[in-house]
Structures are given as C-alpha cells and as structure tokens.
One Martini backbone bead per residue (centre of mass of N, CA, C, O) as a GRO file, in nm:
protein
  163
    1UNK     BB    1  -4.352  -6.014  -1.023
    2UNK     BB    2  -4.265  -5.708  -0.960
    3UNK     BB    3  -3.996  -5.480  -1.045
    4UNK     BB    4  -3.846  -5.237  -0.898
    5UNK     BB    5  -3.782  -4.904  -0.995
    6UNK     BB    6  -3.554  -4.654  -0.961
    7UNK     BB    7  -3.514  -4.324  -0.911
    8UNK     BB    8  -3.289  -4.057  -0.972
    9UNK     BB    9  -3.353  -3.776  -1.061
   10UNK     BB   10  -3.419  -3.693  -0.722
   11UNK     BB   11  -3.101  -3.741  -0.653
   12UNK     BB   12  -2.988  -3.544  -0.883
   13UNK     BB   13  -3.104  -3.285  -0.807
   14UNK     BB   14  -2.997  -3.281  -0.496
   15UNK     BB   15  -2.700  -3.279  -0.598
   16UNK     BB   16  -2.694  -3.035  -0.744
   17UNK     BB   17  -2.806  -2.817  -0.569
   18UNK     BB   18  -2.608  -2.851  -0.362
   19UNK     BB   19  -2.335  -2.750  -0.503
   20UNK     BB   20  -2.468  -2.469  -0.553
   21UNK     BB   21  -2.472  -2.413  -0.259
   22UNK     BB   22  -2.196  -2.429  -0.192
   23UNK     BB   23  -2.077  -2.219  -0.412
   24UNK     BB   24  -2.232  -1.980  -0.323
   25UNK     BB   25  -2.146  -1.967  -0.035
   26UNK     BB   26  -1.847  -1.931  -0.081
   27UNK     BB   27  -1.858  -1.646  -0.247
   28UNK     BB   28  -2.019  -1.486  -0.004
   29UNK     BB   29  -1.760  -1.521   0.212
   30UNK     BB   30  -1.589  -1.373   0.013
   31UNK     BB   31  -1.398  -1.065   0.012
   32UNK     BB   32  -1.372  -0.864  -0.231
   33UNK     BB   33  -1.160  -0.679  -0.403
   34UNK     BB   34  -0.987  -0.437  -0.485
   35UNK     BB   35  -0.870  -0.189  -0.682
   36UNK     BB   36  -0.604  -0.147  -0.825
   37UNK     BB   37  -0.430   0.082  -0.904
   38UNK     BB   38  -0.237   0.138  -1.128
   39UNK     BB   39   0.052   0.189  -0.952
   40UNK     BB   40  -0.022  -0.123  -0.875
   41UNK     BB   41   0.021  -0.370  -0.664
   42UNK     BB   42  -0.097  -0.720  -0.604
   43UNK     BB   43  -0.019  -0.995  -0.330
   44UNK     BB   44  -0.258  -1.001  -0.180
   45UNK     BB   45  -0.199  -0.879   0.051
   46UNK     BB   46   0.040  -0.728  -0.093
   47UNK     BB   47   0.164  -0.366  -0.183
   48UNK     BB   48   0.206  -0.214  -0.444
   49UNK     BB   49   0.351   0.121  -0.464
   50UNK     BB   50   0.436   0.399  -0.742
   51UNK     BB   51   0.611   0.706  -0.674
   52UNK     BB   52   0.633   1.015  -0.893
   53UNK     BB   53   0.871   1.300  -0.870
   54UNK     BB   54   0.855   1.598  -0.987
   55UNK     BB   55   1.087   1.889  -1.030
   56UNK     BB   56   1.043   2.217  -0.988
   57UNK     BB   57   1.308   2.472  -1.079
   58UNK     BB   58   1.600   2.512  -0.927
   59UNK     BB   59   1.875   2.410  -0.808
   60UNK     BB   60   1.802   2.309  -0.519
   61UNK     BB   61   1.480   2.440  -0.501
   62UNK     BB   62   1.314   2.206  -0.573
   63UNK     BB   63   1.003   2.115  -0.632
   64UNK     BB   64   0.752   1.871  -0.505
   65UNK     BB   65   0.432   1.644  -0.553
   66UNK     BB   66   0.300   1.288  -0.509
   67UNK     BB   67  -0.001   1.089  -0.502
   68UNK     BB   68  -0.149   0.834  -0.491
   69UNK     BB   69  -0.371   0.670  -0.625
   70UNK     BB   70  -0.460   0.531  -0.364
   71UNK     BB   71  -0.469   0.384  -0.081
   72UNK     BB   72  -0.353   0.320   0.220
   73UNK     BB   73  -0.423   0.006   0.414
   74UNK     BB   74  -0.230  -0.005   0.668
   75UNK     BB   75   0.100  -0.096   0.650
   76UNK     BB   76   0.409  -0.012   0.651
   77UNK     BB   77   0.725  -0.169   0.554
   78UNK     BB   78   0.828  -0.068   0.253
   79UNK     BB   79   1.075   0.158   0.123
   80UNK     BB   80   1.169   0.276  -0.225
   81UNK     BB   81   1.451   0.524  -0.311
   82UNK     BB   82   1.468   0.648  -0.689
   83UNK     BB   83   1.662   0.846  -0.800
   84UNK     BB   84   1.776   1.040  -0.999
   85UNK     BB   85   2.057   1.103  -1.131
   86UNK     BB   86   2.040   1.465  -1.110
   87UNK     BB   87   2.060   1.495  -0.801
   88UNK     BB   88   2.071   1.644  -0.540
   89UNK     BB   89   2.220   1.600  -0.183
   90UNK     BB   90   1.993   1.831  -0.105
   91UNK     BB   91   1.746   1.643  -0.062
   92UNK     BB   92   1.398   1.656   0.052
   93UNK     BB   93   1.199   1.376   0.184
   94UNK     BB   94   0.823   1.313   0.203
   95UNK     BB   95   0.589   1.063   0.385
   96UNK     BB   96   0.263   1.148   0.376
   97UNK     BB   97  -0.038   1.211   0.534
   98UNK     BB   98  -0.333   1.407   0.587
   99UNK     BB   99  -0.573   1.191   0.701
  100UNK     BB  100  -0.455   1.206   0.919
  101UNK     BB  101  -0.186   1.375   1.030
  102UNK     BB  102   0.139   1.254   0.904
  103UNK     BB  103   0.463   1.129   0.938
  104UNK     BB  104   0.627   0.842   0.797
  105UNK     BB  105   0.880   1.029   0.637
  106UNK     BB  106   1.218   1.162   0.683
  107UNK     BB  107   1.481   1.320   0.444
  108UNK     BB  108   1.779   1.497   0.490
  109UNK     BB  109   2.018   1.515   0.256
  110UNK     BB  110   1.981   1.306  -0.053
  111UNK     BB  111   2.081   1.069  -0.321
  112UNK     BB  112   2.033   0.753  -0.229
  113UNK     BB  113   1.975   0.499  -0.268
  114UNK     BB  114   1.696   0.251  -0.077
  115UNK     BB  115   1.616   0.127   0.223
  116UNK     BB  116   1.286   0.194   0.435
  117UNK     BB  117   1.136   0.104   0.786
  118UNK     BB  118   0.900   0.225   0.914
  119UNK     BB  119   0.867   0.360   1.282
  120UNK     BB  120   0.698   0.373   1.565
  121UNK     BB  121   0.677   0.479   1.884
  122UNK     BB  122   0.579   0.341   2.159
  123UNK     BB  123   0.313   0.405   2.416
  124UNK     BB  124   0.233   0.451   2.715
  125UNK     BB  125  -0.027   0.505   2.969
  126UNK     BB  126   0.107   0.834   2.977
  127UNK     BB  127   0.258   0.928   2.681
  128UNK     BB  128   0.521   0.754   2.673
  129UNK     BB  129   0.832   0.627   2.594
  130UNK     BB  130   0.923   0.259   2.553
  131UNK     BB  131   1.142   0.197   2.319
  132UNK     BB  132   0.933   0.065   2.135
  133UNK     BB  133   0.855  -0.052   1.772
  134UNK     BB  134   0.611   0.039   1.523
  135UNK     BB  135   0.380  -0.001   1.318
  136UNK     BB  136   0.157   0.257   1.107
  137UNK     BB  137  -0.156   0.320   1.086
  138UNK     BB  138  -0.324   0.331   0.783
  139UNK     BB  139  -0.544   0.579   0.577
  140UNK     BB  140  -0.469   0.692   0.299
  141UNK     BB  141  -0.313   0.899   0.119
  142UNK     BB  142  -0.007   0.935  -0.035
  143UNK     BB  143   0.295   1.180   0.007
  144UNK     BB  144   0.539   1.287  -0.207
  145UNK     BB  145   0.812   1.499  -0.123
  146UNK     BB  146   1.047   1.786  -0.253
  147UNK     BB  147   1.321   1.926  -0.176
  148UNK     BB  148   1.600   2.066  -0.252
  149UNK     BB  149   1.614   2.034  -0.566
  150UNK     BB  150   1.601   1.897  -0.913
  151UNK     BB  151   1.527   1.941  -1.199
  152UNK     BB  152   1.295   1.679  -1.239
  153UNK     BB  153   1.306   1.361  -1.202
  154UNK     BB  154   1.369   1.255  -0.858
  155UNK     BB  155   1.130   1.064  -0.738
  156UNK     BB  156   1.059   0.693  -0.706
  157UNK     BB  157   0.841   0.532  -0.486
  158UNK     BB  158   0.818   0.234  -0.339
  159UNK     BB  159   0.547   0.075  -0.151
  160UNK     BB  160   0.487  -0.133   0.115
  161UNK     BB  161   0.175  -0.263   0.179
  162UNK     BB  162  -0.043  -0.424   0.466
  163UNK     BB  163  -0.234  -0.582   0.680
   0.00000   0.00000   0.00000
C-alpha cells in the first residue's frame, strides 16, 4: 500500500498571502497623518503650535504680528501667553483667523504671562445668546497681533488645538 503524503506548499501559500492581505487592509483603513509644520508639535489627537511676535516701533506704540506655520484645524483647548521680559503692561494681544474672519482672543493692557481658555457663547434658535459656552471650531491660518507695545520679543504665543 502506497502511503500519501501531505503537500503543505498549496497551504502555506494560503497562509502567507492571508497575512500580506491582512497588513494591506489595515494600511489602508489608517489615516495618515498630515505633516506637522515646523514650530508644531504633534501628540496623537492634540497639537501644539508656537507663535513668536516681535513688536517694531517706539515703546508703547510698538505693534507687530506673526501667523502659525499651518493650519489650526478643530478647537483651540488652551493658549499660553510668554511675554518677553521688556514689555510694557499696555501690550494688546490678539488671536484669530483671517478666513472666515474670527476673533478667537483679545486681551487689552496686559503683560503677565498666563493659561487661557477660549469660548464662545453658544446661541439659540432665534440667535440670541443662550449663556453656555463651548469650544469654536476652527479651520485656517492662525494670527497673533500685538499692539502698544514695546520693540523686541513681545509675546510667543503657545496653542494648544484638536480634533
């Protein structure tokens, strides 16, 4: 009697291919990530932008502005505000979007450094004001403005945003 033996090739095939079709599918199914721009940070979900202003001008009238390197894309959590040494306390800070225009924060005669939590007040059916407060959803370049302030460093602007 001949005894059969098992050919395990055809099964072996099946199997390695199974695999690569596996690891394919799940390649495919993840997002990729976008590129984080340079003064960004990436953590999963959440990022981190730093914006530096240097203010030209006379002491107190000294003004300036600079914009993230990329897009802010979701909710802003927290900013924190590292003014430079020499600022004087009439420094105005400003936060927003040029597209669609937003003012994100605005803060008049200040120069303490700071945690803050921007919100906007959320509106009714009628579009008045319903007093709870959320997050504003955000989409474009970010500007940070400095106004009556003092020549130099002024302020760099740290956001944190995310999905």
């Amino acid at each position: 009697m001949r005894r059969r033996t098992w050919n395990w090739e055809p099964l072996l095939l099946v199997a390695i291919l199974a695999i690569v079709c596996g690891v394919a599918a799940r390649m495919l199914m993840e997002q990729p990530e976008e590129p984080v721009a340079r003064s960004s940070t990436s953590y999963g979900w959440l990022h981190q932008e730093e914006i530096a202003v240097t203010a030209t001008g006379d002491d107190g009238a000294a003004t300036g502005s600079a914009d993230s390197d990329g897009p802010i894309r979701g909710h802003v959590y927290a900013v924190h505000l590292d003014y430079g040494s020499s600022v004087t306390t009439t420094t105005d800070i400003t936060l927003s979007l040029s597209s669609p225009a937003v003012t994100v924060m605005a803060l008049s005669d200040t120069a303490t450094d700071g945690w803050y939590y921007p919100v906007v007040e959320q509106t009714g059916s009628t579009g008045s004001g319903t007093s709870t407060y959320d997050r504003l959803p955000l989409s474009g370049q970010m500007t940070v403005e400095v106004a009556e302030s003092t020549a130099g460093t002024a302020v760099t602007a740290t956001v944190w945003w995310g999905e």
